[in-house]
N, CA, C and O of each residue as an XYZ file, in Angstrom:
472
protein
N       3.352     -1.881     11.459
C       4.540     -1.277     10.906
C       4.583     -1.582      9.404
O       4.596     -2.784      9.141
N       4.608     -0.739      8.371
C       4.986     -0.673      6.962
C       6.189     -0.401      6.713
O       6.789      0.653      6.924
N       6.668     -1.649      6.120
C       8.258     -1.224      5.350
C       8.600     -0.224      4.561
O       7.726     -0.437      3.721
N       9.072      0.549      4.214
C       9.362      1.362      3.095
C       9.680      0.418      1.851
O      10.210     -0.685      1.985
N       9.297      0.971      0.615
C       9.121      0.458     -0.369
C      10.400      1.780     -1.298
O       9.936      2.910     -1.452
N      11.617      1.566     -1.733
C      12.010      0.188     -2.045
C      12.732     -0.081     -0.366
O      12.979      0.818      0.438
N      12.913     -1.259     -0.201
C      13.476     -2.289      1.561
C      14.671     -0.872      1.157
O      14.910     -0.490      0.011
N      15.224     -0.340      2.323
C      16.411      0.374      2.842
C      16.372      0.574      4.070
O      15.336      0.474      4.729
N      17.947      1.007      4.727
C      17.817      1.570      6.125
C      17.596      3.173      6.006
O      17.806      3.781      4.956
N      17.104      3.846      7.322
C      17.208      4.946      7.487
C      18.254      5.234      8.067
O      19.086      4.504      8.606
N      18.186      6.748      7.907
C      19.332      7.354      8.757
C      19.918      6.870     10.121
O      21.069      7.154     10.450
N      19.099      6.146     10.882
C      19.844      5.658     12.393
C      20.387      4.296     11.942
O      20.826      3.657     12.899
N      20.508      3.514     10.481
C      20.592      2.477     10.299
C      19.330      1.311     10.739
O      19.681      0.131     10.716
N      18.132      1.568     11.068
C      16.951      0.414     11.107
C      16.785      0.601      9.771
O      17.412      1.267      8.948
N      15.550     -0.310      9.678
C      14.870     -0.742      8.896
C      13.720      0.888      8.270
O      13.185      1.602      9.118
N      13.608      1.086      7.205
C      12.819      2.767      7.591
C      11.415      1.723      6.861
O      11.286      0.753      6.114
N      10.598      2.635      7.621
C       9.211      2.141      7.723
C       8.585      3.612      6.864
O       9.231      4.647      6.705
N       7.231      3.370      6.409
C       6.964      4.262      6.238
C       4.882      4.753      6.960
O       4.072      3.947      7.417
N       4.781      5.572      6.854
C       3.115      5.706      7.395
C       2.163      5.381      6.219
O       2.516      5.360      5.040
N       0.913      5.129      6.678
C       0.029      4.260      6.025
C      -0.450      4.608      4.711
O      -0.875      3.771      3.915
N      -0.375      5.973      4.462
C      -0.738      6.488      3.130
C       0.404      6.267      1.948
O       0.158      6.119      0.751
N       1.714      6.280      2.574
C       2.912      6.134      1.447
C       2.813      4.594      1.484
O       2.874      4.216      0.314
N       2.702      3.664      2.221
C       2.728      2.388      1.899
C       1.933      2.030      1.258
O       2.185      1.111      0.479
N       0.758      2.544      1.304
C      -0.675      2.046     -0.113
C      -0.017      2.621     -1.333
O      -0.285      1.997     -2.360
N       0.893      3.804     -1.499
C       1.150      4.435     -2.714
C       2.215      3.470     -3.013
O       1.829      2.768     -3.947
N       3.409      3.129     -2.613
C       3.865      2.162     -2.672
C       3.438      0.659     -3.340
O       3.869      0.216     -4.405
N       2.540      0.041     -2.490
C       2.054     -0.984     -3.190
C       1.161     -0.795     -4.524
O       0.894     -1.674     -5.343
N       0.916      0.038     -4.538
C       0.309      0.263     -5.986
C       1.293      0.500     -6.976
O       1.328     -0.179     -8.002
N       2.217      1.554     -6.709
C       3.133      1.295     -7.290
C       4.070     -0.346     -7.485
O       4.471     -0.709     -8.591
N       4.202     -0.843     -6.714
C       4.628     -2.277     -6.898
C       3.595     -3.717     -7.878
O       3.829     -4.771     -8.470
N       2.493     -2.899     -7.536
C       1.280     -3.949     -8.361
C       1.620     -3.173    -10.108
O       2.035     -3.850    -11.049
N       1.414     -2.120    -10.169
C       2.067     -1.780    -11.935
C       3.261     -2.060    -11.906
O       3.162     -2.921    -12.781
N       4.212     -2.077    -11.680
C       5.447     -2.105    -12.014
C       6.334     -3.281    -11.418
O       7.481     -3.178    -10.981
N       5.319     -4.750    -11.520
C       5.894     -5.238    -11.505
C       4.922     -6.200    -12.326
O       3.695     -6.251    -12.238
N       5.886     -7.056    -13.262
C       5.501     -7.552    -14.561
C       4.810     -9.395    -14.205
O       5.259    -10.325    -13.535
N       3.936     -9.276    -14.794
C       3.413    -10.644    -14.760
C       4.318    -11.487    -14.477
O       5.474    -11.155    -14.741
N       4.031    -13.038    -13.762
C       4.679    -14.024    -13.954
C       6.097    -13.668    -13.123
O       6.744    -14.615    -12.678
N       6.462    -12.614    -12.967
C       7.708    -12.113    -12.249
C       8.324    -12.584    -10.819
O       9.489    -12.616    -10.422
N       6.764    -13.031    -10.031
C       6.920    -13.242     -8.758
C       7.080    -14.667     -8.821
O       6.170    -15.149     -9.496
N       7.737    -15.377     -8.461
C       7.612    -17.142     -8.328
C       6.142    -17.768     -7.755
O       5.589    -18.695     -8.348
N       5.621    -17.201     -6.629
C       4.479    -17.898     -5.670
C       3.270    -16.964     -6.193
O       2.119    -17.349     -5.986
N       3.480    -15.876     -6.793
C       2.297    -15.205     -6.981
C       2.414    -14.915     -8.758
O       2.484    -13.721     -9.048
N       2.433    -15.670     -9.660
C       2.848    -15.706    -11.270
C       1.442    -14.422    -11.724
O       1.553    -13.443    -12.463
N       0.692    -14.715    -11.263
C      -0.501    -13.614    -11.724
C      -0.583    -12.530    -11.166
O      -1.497    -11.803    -11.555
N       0.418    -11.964     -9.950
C       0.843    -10.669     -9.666
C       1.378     -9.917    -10.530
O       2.495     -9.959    -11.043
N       0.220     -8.978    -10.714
C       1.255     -7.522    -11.686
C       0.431     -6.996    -12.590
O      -0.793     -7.116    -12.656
N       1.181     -6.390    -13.305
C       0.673     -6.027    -14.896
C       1.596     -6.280    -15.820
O       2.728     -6.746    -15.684
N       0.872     -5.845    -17.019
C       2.048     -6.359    -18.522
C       2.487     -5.182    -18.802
O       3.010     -5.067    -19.911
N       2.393     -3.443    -17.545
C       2.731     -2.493    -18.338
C       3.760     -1.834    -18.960
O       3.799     -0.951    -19.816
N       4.665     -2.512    -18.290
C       6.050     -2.047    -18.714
C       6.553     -2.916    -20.068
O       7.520     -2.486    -20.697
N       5.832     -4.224    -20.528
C       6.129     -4.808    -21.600
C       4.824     -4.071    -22.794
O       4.838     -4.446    -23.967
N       3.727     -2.985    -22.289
C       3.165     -2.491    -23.170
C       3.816     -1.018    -23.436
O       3.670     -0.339    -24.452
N       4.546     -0.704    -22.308
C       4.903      0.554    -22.937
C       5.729      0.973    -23.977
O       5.519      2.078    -24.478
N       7.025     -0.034    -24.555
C       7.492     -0.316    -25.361
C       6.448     -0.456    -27.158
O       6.889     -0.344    -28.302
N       5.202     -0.694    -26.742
C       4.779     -0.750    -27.911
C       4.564      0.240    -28.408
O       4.373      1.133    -27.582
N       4.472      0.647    -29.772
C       3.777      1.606    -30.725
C       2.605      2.303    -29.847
O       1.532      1.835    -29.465
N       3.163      3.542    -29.666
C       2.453      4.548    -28.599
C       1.129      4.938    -29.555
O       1.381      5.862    -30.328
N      -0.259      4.395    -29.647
C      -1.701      4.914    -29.994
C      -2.710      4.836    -29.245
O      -2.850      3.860    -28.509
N      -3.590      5.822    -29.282
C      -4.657      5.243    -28.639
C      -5.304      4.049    -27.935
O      -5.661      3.899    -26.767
N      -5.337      3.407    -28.790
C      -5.727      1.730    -28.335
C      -4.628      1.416    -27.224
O      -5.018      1.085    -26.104
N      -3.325      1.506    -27.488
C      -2.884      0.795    -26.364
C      -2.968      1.482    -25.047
O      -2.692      0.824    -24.044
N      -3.375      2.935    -24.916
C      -3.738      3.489    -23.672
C      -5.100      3.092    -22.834
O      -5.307      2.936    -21.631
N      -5.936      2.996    -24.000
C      -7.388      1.813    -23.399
C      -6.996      0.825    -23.443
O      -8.020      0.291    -23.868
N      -6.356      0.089    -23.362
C      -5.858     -1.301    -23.154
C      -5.330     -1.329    -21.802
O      -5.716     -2.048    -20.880
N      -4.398     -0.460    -21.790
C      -3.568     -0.435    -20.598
C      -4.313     -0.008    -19.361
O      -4.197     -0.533    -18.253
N      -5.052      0.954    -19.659
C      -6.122      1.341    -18.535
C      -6.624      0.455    -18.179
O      -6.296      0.232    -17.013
N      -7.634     -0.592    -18.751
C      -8.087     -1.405    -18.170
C      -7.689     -2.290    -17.936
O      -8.493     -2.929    -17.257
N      -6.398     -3.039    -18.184
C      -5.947     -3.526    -17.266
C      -5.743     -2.974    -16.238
O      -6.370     -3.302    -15.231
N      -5.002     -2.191    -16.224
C      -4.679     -1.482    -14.489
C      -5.180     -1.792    -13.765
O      -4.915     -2.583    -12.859
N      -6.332     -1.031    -14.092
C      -8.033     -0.442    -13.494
C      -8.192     -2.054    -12.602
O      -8.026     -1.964    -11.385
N      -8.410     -3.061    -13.000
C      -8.602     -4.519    -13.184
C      -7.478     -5.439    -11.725
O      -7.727     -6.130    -10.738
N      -6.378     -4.956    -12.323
C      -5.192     -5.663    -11.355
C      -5.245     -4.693    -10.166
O      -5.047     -5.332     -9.133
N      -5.382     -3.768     -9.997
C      -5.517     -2.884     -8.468
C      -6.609     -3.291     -8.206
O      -6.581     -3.813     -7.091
N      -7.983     -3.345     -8.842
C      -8.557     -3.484     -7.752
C      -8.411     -4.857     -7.260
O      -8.650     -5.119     -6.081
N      -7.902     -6.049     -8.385
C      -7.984     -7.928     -7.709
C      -7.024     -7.417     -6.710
O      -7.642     -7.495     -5.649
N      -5.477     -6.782     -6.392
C      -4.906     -7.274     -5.795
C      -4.744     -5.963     -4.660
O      -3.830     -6.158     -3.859
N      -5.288     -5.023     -4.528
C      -5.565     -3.956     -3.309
C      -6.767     -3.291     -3.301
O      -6.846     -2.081     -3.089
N      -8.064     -4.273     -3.599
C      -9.448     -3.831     -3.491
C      -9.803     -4.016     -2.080
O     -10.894     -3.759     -1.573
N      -8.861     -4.447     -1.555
C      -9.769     -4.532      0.395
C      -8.951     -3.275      0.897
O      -9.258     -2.781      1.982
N      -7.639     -2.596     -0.058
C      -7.060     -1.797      1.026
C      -7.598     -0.628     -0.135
O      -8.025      0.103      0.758
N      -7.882      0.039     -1.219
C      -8.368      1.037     -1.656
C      -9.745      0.771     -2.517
O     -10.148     -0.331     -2.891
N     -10.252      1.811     -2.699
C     -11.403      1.880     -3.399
C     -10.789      2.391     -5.151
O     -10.649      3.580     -5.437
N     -10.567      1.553     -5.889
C      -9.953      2.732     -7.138
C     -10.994      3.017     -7.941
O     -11.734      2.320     -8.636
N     -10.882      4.668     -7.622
C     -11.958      5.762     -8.665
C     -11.366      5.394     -9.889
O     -11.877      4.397    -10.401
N     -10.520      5.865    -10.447
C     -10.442      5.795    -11.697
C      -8.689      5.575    -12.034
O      -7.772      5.729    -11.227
N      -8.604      5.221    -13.310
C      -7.129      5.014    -13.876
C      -7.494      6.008    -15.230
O      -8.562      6.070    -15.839
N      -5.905      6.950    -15.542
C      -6.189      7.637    -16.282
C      -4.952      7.569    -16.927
O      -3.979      7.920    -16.259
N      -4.674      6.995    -18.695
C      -2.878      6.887    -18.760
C      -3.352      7.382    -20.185
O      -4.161      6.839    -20.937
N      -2.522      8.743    -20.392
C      -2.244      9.485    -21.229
C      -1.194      9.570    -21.661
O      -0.290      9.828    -20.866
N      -0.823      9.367    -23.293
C       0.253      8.999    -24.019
C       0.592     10.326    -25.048
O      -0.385     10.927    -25.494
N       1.671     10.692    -25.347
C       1.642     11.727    -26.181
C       3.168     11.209    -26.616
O       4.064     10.892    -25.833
N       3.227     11.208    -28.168
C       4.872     11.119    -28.608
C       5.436      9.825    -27.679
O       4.999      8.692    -27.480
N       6.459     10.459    -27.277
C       7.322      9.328    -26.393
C       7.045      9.534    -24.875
O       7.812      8.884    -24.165
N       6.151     10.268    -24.231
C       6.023     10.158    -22.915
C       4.428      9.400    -23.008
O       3.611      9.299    -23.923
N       4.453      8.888    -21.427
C       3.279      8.028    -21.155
C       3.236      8.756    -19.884
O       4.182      9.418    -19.458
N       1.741      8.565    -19.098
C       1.707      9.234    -17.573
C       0.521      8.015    -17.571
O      -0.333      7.725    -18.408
N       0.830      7.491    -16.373
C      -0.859      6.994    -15.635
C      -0.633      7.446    -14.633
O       0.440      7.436    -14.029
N      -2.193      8.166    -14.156
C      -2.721      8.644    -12.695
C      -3.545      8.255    -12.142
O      -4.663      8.469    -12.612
N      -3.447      7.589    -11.036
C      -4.881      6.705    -10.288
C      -5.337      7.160     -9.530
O      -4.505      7.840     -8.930
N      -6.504      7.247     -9.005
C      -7.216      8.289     -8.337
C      -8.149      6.770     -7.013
O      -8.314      5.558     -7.154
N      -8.388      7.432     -6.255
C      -8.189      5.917     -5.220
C      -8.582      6.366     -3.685
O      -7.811      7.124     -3.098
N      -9.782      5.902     -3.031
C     -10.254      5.829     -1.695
C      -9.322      5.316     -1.002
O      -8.661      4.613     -1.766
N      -8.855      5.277      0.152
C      -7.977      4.696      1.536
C      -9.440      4.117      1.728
O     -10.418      4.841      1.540
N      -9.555      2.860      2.087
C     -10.781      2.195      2.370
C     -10.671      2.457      4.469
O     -11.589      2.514      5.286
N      -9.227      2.549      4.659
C      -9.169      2.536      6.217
C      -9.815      4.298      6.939
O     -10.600      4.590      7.841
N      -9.127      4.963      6.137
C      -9.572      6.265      6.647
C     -10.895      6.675      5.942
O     -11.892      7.015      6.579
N     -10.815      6.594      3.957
C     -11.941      7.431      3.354
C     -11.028      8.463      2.692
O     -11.650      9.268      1.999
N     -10.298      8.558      2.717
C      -9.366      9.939      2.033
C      -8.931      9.385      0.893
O      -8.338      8.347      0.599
N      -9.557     10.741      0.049
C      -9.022     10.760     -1.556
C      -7.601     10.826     -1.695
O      -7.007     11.462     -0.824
N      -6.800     10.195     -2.794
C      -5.855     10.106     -3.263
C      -5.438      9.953     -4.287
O      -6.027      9.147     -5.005
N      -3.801     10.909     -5.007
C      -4.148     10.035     -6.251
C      -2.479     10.096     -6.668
O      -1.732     11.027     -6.365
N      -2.209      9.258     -7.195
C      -0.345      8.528     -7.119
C      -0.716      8.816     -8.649
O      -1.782      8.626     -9.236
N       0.693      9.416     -9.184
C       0.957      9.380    -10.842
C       2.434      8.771    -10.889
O       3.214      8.455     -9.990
N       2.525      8.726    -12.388
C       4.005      7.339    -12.275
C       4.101      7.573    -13.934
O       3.089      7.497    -14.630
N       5.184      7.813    -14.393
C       5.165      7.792    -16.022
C       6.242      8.668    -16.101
O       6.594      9.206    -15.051
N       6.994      8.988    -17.402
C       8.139      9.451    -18.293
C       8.355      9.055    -19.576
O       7.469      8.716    -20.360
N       9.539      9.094    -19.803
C       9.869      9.323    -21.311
C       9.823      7.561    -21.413
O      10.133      6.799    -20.498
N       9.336      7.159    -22.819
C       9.666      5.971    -23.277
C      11.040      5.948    -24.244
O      11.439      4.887    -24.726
């Protein structure tokens, strides 16, 4: 059973769960967007991206940010996906990263995007 990500009840009032493909999208989403040091027991869970997106939007900091990503998905969900690639494109005040990513359980391509206005 996979929790739904963010924790809520469903409509009958349980706990809503979700199926195996939204819970990997989920935790990936939870591994970016949640900031270093943030977790008490796990301080090296995360990324720094939400404290890089604030910076001076150039080039460099989009290769920066990529590889981190790229880096923290696979240390902390390399047994549950295969990640093809990280792709975070910056223009003006919007940012987009799109990850592109094997289900290591089934084999099915996937790919979760996450980004907006800074």
């Amino acid at each position: 059973m996979n929790l739904a990500f963010p924790y809520r009840l469903d409509e009958t009032g349980r706990i809503a769960v979700s199926d195996d493909e939204t819970h990997v999208r989920d935790m990936i989403e939870q591994v970016l967007f949640t900031a270093s040091g943030e977790r008490v027991n796990r301080p090296g869970f995360g990324t720094d991206m939400m404290r890089m997106i604030f910076a001076p939007n150039r080039l460099e900091l989009a290769g920066t940010l990529q590889v981190s990503l790229q880096a923290s998905l696979q240390q902390y969900l390399g047994d549950v996906i295969d990640v093809g690639a990280v792709e975070v494109a910056v223009e003006d005040a919007t940012f987009q990263v799109s990850v592109r990513y094997v289900l290591r359980a089934t084999g099915r391509e996937a790919l979760a995007r996450f980004g907006g206005e800074t």
